[in-house]
Backbone as CSV, one residue per row, in Angstrom:
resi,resn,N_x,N_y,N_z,CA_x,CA_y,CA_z,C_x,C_y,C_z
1,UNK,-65.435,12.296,-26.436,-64.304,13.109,-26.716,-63.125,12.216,-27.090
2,UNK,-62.529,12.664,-28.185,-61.227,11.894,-28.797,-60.348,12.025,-27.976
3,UNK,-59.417,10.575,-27.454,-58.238,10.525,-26.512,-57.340,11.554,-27.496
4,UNK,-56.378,12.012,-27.375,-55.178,12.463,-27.749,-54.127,12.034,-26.866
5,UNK,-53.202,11.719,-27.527,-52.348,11.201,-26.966,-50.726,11.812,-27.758
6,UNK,-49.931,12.107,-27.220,-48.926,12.284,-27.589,-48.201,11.507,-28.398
7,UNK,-48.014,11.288,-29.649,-47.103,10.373,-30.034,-45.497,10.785,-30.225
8,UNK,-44.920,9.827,-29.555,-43.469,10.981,-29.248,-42.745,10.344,-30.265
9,UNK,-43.280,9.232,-31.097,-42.266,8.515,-31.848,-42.396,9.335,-33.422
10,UNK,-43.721,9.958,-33.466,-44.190,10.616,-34.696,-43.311,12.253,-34.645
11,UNK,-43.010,12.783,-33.375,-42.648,13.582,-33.333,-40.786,13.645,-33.312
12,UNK,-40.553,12.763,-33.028,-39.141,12.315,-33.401,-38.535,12.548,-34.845
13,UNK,-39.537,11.133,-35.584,-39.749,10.795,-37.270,-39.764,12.118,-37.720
14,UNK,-40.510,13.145,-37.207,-40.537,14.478,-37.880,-39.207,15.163,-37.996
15,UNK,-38.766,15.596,-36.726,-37.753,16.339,-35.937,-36.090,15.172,-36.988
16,UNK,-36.304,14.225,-37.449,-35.396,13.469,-37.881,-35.368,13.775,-39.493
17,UNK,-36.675,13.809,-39.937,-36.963,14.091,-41.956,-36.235,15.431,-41.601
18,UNK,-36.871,16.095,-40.916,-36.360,17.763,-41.214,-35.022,17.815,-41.122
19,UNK,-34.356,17.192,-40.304,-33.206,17.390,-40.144,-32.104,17.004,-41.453
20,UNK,-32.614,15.677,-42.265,-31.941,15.190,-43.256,-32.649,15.968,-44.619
21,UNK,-33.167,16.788,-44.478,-33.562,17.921,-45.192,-34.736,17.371,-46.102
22,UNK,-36.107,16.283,-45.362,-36.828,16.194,-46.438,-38.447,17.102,-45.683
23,UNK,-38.032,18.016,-44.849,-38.878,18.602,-44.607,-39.481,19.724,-45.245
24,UNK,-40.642,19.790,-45.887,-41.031,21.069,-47.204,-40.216,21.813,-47.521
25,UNK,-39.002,22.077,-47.494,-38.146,21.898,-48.990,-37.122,21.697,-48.435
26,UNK,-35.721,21.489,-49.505,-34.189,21.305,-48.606,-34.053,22.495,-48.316
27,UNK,-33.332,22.391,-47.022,-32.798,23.863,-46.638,-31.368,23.889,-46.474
28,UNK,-31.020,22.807,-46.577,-29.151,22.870,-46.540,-28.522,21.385,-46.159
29,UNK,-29.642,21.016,-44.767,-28.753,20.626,-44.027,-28.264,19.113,-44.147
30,UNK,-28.463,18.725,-45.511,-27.204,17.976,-46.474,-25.604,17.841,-46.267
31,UNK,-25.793,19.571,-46.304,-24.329,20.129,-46.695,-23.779,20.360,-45.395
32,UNK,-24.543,20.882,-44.451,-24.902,21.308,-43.077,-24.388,19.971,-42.343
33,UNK,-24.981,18.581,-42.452,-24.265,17.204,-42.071,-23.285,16.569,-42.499
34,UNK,-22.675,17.082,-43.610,-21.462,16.417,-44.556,-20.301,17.527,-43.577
35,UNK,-20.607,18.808,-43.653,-19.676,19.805,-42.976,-19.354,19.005,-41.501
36,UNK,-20.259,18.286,-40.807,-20.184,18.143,-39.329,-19.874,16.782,-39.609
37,UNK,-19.828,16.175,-40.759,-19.016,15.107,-40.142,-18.060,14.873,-40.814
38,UNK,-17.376,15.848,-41.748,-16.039,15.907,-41.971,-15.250,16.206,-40.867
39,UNK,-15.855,17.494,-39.852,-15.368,18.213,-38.781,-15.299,17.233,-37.080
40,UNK,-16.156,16.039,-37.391,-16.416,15.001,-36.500,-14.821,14.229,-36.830
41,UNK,-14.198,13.906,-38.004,-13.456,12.782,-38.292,-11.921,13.882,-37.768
42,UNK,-11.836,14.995,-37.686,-11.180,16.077,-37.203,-10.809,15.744,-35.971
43,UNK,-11.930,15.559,-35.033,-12.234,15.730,-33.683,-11.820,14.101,-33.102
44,UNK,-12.385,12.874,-34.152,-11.827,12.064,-33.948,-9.898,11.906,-33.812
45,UNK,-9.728,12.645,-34.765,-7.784,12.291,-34.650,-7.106,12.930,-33.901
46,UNK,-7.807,14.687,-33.473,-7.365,15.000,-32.664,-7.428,14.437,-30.987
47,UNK,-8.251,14.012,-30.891,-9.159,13.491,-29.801,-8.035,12.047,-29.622
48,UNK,-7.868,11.297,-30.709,-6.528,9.728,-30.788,-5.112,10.038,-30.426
49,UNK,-5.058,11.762,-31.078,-3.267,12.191,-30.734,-3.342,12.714,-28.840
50,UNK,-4.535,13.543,-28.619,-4.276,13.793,-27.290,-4.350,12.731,-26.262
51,UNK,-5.081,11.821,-26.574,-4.805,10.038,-25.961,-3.720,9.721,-25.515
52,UNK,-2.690,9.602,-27.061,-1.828,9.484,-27.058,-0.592,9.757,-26.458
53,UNK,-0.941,10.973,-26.535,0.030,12.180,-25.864,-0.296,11.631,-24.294
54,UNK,-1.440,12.081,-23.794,-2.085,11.847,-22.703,-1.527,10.307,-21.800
55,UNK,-1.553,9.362,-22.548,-1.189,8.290,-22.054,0.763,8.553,-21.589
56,UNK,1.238,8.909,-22.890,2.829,8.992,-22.466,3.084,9.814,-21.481
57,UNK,2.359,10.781,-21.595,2.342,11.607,-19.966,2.228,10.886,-18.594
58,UNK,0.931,10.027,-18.883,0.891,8.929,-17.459,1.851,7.942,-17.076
59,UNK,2.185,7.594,-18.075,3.437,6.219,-17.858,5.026,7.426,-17.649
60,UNK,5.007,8.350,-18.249,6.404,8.855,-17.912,6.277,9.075,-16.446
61,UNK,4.984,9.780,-16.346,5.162,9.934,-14.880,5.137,9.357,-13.556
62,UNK,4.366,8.122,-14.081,4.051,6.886,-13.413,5.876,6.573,-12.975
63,UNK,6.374,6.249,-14.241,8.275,5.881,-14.153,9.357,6.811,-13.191
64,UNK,8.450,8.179,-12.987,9.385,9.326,-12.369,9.343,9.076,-11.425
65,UNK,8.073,8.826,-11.081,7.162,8.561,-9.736,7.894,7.102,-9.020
66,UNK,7.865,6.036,-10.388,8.035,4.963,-9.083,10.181,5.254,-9.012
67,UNK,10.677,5.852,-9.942,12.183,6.322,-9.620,12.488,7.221,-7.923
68,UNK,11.822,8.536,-8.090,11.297,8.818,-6.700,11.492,8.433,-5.667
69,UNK,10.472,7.491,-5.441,9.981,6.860,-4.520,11.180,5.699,-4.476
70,UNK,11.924,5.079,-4.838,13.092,4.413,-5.152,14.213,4.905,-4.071
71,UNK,14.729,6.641,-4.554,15.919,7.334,-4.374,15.016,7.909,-2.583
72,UNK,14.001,7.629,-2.127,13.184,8.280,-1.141,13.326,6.754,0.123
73,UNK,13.330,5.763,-0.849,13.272,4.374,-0.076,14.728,4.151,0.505
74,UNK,15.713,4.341,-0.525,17.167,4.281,-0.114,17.621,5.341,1.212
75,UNK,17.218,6.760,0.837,17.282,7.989,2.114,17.056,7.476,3.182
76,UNK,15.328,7.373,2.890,15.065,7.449,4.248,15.467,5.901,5.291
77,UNK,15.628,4.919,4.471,15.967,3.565,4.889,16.776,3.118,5.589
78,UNK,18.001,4.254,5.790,18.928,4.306,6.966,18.687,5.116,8.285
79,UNK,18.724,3.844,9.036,18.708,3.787,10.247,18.887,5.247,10.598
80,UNK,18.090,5.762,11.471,18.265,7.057,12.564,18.402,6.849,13.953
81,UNK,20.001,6.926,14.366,20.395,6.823,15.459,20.126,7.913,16.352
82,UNK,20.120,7.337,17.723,19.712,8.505,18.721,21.459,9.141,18.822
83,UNK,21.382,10.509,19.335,22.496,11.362,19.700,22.989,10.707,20.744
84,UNK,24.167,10.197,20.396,24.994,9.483,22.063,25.624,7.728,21.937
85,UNK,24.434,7.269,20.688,24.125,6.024,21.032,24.658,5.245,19.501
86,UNK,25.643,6.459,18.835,26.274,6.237,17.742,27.385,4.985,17.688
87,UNK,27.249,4.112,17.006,29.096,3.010,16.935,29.921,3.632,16.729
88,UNK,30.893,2.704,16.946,32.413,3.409,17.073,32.669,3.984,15.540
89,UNK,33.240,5.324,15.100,33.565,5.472,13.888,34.634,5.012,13.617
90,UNK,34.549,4.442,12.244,35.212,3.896,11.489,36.859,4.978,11.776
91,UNK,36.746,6.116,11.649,38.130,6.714,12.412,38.966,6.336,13.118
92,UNK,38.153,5.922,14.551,38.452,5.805,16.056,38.996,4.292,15.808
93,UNK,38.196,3.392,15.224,38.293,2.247,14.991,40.027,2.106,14.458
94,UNK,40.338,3.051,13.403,41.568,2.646,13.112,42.569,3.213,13.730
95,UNK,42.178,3.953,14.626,43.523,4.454,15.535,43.744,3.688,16.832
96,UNK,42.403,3.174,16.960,42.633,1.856,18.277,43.355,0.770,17.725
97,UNK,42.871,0.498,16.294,44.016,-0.590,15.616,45.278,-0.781,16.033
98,UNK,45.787,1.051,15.102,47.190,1.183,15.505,47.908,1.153,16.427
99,UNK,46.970,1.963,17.519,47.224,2.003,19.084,47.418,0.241,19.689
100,UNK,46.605,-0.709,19.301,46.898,-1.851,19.457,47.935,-2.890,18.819
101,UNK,48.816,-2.195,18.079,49.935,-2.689,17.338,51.056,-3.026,17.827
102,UNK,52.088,-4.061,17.374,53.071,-4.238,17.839,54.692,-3.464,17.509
103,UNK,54.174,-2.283,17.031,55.259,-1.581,16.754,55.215,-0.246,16.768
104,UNK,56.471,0.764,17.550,56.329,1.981,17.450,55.765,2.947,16.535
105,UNK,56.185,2.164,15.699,55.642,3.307,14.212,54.332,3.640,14.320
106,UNK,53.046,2.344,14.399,52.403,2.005,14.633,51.377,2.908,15.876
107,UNK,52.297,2.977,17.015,51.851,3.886,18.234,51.771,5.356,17.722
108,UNK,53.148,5.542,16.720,52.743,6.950,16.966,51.750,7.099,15.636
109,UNK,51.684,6.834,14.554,50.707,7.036,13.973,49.319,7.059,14.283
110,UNK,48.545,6.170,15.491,47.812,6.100,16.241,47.407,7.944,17.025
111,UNK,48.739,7.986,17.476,48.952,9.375,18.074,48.473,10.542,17.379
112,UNK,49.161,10.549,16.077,49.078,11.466,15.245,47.608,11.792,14.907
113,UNK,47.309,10.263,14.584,45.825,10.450,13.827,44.756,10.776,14.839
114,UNK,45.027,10.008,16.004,43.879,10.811,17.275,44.122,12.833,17.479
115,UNK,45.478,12.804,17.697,45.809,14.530,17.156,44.566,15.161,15.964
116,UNK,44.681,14.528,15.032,43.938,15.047,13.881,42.329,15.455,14.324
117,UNK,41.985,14.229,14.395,40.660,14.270,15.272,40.420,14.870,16.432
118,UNK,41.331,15.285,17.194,41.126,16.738,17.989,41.478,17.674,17.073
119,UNK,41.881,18.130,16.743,41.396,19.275,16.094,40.175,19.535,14.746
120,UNK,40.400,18.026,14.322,38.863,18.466,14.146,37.590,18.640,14.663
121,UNK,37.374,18.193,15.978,36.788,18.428,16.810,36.629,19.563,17.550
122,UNK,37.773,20.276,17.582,38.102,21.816,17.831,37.637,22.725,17.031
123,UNK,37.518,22.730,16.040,37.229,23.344,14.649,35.979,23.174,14.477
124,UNK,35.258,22.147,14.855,34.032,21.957,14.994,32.995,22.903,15.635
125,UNK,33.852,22.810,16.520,33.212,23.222,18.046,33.390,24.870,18.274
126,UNK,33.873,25.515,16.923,34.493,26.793,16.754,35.166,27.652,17.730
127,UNK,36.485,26.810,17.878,37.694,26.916,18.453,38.649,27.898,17.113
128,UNK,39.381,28.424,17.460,39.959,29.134,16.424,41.494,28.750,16.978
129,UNK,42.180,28.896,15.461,43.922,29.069,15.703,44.718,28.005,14.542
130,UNK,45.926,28.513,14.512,46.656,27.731,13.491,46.668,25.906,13.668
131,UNK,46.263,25.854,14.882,46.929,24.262,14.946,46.530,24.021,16.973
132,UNK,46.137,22.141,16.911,45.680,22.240,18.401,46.168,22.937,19.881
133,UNK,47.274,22.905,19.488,47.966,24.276,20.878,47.201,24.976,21.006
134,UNK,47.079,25.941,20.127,46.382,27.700,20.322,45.046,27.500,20.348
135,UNK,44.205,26.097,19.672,43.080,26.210,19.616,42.483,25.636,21.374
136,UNK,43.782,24.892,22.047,43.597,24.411,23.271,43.677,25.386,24.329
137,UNK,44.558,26.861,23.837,44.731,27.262,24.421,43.635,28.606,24.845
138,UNK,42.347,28.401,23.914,41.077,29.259,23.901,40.078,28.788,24.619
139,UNK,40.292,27.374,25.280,39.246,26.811,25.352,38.918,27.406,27.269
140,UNK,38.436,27.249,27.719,38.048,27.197,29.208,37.727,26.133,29.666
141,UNK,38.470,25.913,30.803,38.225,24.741,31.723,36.566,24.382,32.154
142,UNK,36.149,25.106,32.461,34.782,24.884,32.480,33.709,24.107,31.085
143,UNK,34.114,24.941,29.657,33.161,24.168,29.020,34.265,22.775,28.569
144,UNK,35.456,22.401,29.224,36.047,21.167,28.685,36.477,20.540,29.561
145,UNK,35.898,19.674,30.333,36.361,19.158,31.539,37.573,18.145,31.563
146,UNK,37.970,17.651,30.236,38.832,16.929,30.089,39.661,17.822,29.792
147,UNK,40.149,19.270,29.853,41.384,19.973,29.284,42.635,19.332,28.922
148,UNK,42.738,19.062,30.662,43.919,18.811,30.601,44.864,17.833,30.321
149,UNK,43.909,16.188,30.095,43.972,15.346,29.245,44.289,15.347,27.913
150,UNK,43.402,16.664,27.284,43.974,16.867,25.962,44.995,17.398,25.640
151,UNK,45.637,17.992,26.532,46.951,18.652,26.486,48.039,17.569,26.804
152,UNK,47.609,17.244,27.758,48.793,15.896,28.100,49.196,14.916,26.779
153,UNK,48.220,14.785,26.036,48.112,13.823,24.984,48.895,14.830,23.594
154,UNK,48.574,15.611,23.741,49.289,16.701,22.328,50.379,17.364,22.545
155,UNK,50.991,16.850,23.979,52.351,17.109,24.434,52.946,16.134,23.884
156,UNK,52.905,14.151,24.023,53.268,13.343,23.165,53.660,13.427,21.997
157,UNK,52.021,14.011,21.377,52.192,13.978,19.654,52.909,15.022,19.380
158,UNK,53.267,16.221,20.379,54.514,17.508,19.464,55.924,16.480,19.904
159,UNK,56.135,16.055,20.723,57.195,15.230,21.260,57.627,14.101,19.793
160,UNK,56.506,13.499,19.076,56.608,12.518,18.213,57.017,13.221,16.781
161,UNK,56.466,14.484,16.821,56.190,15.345,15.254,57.669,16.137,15.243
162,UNK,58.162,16.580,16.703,59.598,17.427,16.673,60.783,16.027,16.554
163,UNK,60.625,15.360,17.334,61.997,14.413,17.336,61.633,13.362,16.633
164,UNK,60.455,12.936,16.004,60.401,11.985,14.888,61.146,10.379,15.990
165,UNK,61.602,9.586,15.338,61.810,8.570,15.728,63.253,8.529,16.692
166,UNK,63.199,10.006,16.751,64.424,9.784,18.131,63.578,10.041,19.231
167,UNK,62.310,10.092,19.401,61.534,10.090,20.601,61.031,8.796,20.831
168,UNK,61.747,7.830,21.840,61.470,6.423,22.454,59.614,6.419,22.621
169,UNK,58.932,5.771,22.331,57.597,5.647,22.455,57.846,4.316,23.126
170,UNK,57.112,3.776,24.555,57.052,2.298,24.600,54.836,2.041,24.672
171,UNK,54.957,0.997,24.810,53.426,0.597,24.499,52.694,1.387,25.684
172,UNK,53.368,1.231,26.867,52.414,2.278,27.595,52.281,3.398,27.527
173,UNK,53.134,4.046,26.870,52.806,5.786,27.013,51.929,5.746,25.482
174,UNK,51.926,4.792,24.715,51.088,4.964,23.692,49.830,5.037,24.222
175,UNK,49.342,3.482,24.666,47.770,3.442,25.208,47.402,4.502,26.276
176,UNK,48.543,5.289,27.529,47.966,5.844,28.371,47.834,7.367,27.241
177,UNK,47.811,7.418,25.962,47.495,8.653,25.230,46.472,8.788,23.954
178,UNK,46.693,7.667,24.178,45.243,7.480,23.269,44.035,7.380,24.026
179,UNK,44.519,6.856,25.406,43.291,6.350,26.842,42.746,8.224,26.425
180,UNK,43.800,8.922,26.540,43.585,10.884,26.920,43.073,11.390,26.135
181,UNK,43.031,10.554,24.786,42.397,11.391,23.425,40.735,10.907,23.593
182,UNK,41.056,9.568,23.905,39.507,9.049,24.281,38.506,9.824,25.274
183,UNK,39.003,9.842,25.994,38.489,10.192,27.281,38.128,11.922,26.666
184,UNK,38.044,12.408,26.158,38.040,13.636,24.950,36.938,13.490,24.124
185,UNK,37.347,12.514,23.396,36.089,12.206,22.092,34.882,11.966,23.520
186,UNK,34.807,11.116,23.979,33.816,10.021,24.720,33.019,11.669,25.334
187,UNK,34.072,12.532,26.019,32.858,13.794,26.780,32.232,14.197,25.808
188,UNK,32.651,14.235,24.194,32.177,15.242,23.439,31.272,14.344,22.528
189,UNK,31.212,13.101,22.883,30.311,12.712,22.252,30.896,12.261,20.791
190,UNK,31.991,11.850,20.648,32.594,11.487,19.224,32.705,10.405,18.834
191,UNK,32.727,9.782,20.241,32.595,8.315,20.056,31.816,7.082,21.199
């Protein structure tokens, strides 16, 4: 009995004539392969522009990305202090300056500006009223244990704001009122 054997290379050679149309007669596909590879050189340029495109997409975004991550490095890169355990603000800092100065002017501006900072602290703390009097005068002894410190101290500064420089300031009644404004910030945590 005759081997048979598959020849897959004969069946290829076939499957390949027919295709370039020399299989018992032309049937087209001449025209049929010229069409597909005009439509191939198509596919090629479109296929080079979406690359193209494709690539500027990656690098823009790559650039957004490493910008990002930049403006994310700067944020988050400052220090997160615990509640309590804050430095002195730059505020406080300059009213201890003044408070440490060798001249009245000096004291009461100290005065004034610790004034300020109670009431912004008041205002904070949603205290209501035109100005620290009335807003001192809402508060309850209970949630402000320093009350009356703060009053003592904004008795000075109306003393400094009504008589201006006909009110004698000497260095101690400065520091023992700034000691009162402190002792204020320090319960509330301001400084």
């Amino acid at each position: 009995m005759p081997e048979t054997q598959a020849n897959v290379e004969y069946w290829f050679r076939l499957l390949y004539e027919c295709l370039r149309g020399k299989c018992y007669a032309s049937i087209g596909f001449n025209q049929f392969f010229s069409f597909l590879s005009h439509i191939w050189v198509w596919i090629v340029w479109v296929g080079y522009t979406l690359s193209l495109i494709g690539l500027f997409f990656v690098v823009y975004t790559t650039v957004r990305l490493f910008q990002l991550r930049q403006r994310e490095e700067e944020f988050y890169s400052a220090l997160i202090e615990e509640p309590g355990k804050k430095g002195v603000p730059p505020r406080w800092q300059r009213i201890q300056a003044l408070a440490n100065g060798t001249n009245a002017s000096e004291w009461r501006e100290a005065i004034i500006e610790a004034d300020i900072m109670l009431d912004d602290l008041l205002t904070k703390r949603g205290y209501m009223g035109e100005g620290v009097g009335e807003k001192l005068k809402g508060v309850e002894s209970r949630e402000f244990s320093t009350l009356q410190e703060a009053w003592e101290a904004h008795k000075v500064r109306n003393q400094i704001a009504h008589e201006g420089s006909a009110f004698v300031i000497s260095e101690a009644i400065a520091r023992r009122t700034v000691a009162r404004y402190e002792a204020v910030f320090k319960e509330f945590k301001e400084i």
